[in-house]
MDAnalysis code that builds the backbone (N, CA, C; Angstrom):
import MDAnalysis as mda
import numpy as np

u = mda.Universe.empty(306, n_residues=102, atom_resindex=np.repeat(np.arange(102), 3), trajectory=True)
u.add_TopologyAttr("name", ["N", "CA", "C"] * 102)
u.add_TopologyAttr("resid", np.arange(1, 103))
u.add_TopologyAttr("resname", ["UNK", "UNK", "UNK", "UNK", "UNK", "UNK", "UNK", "UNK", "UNK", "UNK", "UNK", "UNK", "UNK", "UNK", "UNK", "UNK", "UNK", "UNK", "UNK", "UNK", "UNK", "UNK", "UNK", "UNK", "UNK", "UNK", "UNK", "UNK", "UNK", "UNK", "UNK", "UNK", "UNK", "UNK", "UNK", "UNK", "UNK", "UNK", "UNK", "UNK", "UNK", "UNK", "UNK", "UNK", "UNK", "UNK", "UNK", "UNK", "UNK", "UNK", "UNK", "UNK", "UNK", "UNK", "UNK", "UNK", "UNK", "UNK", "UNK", "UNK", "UNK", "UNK", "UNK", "UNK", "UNK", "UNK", "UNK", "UNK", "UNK", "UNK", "UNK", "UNK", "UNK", "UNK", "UNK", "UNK", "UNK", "UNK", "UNK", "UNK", "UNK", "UNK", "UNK", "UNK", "UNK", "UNK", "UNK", "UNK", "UNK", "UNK", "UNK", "UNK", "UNK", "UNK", "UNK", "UNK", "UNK", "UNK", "UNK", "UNK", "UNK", "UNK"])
u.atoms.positions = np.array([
    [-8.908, -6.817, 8.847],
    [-7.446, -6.923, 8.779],
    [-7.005, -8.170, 8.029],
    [-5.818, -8.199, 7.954],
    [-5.283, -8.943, 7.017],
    [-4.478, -10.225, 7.580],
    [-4.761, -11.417, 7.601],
    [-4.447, -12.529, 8.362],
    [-3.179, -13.340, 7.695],
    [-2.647, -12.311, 6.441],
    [-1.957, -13.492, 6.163],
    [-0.148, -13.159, 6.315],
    [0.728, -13.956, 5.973],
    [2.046, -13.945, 6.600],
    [2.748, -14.235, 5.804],
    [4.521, -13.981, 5.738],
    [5.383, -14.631, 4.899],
    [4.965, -14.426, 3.194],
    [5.245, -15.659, 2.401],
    [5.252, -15.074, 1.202],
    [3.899, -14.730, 0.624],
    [2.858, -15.056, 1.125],
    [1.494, -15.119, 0.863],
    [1.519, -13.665, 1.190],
    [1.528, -13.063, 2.169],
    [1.135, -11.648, 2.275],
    [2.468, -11.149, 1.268],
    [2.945, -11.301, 0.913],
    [4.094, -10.394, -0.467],
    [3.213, -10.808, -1.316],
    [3.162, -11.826, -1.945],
    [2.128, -11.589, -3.333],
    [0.843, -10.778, -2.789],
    [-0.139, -10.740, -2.125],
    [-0.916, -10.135, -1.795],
    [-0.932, -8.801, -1.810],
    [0.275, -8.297, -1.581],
    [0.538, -6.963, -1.323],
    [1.173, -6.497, -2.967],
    [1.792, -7.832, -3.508],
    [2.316, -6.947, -5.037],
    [0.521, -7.085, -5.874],
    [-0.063, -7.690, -5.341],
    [-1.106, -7.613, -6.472],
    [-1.941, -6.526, -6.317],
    [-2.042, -5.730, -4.843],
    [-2.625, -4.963, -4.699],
    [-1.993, -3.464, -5.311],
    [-0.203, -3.913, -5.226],
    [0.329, -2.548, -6.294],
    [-0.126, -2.780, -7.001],
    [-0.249, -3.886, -8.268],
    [-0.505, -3.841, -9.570],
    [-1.370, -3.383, -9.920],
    [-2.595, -3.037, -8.927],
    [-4.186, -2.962, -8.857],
    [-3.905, -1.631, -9.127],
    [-3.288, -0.931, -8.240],
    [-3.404, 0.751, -8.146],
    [-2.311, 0.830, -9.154],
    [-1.440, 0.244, -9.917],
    [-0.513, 0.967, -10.821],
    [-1.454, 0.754, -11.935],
    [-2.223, 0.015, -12.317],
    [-3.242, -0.230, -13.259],
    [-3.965, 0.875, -13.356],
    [-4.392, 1.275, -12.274],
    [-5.609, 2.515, -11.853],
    [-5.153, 4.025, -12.518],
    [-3.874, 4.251, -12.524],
    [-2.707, 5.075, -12.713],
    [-2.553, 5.161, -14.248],
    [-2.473, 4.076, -14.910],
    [-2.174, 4.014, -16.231],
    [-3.212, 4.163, -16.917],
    [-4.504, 3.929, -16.212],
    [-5.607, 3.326, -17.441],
    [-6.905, 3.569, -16.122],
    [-7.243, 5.114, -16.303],
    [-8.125, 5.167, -15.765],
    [-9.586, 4.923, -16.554],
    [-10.250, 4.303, -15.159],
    [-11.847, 4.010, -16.022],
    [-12.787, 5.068, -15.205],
    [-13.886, 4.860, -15.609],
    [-15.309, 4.988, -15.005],
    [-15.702, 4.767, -13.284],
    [-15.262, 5.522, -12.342],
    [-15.761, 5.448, -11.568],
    [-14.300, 5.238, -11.274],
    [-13.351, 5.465, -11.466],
    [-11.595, 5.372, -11.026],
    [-11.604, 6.312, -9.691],
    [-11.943, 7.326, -9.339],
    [-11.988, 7.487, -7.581],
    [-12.245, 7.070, -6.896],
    [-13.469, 6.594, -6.845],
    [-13.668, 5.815, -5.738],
    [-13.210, 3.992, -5.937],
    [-12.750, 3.669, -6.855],
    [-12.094, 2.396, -6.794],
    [-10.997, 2.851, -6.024],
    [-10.446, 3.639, -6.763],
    [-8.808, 4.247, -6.134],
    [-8.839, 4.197, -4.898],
    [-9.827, 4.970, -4.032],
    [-9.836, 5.243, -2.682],
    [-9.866, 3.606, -1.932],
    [-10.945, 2.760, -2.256],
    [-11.123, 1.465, -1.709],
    [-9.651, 0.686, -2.071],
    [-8.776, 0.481, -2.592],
    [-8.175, 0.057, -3.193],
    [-6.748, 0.396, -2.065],
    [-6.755, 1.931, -1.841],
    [-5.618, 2.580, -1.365],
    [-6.170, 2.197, 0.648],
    [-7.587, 1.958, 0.951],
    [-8.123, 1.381, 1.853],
    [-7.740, 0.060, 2.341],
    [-8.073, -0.534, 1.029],
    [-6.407, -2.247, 1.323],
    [-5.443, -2.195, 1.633],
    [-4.638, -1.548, 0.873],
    [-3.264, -0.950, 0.752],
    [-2.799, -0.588, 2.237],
    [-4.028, 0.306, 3.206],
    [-3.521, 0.710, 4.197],
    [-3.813, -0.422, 5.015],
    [-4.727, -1.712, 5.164],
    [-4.775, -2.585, 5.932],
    [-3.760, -3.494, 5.538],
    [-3.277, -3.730, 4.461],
    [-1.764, -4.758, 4.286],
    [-1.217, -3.815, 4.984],
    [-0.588, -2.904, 4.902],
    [0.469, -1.987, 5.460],
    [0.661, -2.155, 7.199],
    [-0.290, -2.733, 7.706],
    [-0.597, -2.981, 9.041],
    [-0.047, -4.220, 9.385],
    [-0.513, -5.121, 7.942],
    [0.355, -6.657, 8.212],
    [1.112, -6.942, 8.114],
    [2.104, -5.661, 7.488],
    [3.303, -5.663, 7.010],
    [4.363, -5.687, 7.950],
    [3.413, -4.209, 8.997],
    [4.381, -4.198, 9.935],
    [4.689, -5.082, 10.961],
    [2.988, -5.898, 11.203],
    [3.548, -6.465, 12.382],
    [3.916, -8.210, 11.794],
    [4.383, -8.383, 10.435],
    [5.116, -9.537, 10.229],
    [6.462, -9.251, 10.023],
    [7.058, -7.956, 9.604],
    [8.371, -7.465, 9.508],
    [8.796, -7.515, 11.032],
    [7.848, -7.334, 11.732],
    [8.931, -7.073, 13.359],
    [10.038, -8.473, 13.509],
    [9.287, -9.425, 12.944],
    [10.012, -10.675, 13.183],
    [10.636, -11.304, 12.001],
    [10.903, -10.005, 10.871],
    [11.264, -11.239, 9.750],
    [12.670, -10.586, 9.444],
    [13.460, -10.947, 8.816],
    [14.702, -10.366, 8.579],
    [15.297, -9.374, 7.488],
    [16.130, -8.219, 7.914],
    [16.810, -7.280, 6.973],
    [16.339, -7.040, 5.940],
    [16.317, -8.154, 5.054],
    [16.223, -8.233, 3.596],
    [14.446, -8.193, 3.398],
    [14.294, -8.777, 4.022],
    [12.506, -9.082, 3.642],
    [12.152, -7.292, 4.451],
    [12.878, -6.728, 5.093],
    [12.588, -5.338, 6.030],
    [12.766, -4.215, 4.420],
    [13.636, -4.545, 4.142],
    [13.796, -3.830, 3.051],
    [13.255, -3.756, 1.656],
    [12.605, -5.367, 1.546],
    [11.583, -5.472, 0.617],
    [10.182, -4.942, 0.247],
    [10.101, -5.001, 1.378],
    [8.706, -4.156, 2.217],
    [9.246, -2.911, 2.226],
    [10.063, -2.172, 2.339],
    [10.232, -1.020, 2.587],
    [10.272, 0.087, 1.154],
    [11.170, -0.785, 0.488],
    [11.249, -0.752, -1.221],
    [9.603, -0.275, -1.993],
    [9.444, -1.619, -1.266],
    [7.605, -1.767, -2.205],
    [6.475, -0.398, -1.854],
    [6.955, -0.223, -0.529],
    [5.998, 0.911, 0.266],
    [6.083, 1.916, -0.341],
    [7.561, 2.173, -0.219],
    [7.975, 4.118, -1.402],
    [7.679, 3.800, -2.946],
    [7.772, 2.627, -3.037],
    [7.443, 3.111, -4.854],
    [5.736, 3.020, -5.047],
    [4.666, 2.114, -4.080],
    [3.426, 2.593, -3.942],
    [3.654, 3.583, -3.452],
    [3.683, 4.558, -2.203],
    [3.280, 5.912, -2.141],
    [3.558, 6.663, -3.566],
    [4.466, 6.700, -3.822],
    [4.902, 7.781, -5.180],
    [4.040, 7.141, -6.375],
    [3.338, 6.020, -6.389],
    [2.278, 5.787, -7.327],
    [1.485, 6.458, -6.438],
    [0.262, 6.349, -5.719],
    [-0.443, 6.972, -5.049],
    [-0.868, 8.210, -5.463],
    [0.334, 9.033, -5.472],
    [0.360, 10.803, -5.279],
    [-0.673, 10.949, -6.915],
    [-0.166, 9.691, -8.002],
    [-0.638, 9.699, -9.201],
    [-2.351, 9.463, -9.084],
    [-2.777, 8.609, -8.378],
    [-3.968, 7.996, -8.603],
    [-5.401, 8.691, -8.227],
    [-6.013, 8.624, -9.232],
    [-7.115, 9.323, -9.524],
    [-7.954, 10.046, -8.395],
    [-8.254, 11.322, -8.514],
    [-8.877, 11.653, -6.536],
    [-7.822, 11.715, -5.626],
    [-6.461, 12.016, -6.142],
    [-5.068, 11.247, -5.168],
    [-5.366, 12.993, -4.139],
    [-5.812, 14.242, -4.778],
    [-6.234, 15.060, -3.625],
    [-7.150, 15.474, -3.023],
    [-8.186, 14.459, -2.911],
    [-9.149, 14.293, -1.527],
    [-8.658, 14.240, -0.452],
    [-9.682, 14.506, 0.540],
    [-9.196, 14.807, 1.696],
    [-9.511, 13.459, 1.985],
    [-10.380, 12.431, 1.663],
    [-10.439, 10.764, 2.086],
    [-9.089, 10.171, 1.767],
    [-8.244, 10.097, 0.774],
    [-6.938, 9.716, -0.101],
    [-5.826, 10.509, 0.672],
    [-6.436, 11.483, 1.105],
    [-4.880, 12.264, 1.710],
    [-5.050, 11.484, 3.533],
    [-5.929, 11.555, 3.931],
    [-5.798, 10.745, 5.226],
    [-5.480, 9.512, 4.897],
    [-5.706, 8.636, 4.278],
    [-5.557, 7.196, 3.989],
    [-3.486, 7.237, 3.539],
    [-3.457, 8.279, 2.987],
    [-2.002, 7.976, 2.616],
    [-0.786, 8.524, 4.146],
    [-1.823, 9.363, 4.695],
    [-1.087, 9.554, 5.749],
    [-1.071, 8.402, 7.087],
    [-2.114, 7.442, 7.177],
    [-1.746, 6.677, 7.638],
    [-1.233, 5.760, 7.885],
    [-0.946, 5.633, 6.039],
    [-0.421, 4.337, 5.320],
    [1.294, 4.714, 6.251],
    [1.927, 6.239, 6.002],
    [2.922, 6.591, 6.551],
    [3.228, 6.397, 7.441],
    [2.369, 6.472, 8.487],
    [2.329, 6.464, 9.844],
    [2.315, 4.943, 10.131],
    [1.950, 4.018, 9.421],
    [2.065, 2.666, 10.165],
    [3.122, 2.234, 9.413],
    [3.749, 2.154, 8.177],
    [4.814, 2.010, 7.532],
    [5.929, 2.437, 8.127],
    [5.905, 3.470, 9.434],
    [6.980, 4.029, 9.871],
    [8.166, 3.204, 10.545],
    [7.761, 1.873, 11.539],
    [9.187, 0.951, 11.795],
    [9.691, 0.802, 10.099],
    [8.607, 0.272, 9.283],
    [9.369, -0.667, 8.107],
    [10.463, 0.172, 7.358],
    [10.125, 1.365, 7.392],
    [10.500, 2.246, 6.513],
    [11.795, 3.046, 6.824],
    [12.088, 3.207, 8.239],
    [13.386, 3.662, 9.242],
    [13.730, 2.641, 10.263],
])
């Protein structure tokens, strides 16, 4: 899991979009299973997300919330995005994203 908080876990979490919007644009050699490990982070920030949003305010709720839907809708793009490993991983990403997100 992911130990970190405040603005450190936001860059952390935009670099890990950039990782998978990269993956999206410019697939390589072995791009599934990066994808999958990658979308595997994605779902452990998503965990730190939530439980640092419980205590952080509106705006930062919505930042996080912002960032989450425009990764999923990258996601649906990324290489292997319909495996059945990638389709559980995105469904849990949902499922723990769910305070941030409503």
């Amino acid at each position: 899991p992911c130990l970190e908080t405040g603005k450190y876990l936001w860059k952390s979490v935009n670099l890990v979009y950039s990782l998978l919007n990269m993956l999206c644009e410019q697939p390589v050699k072995g791009s599934t299973t990066t994808a999958t490990e990658v979308l595997r982070v994605f779902s452990r920030y998503t965990k730190a997300i939530v439980l640092d949003v419980q205590t952080a305010s509106a705006k930062t709720r919505k930042m996080y919330a912002d960032l989450i839907n425009t990764t999923m809708q990258l996601v649906e793009k990324l290489p292997g995005s319909e495996s059945e490993e990638q389709t559980k991983l995105r469904t849990s990403i949902i499922c723990e994203a769910f305070p941030v997100l409503f």
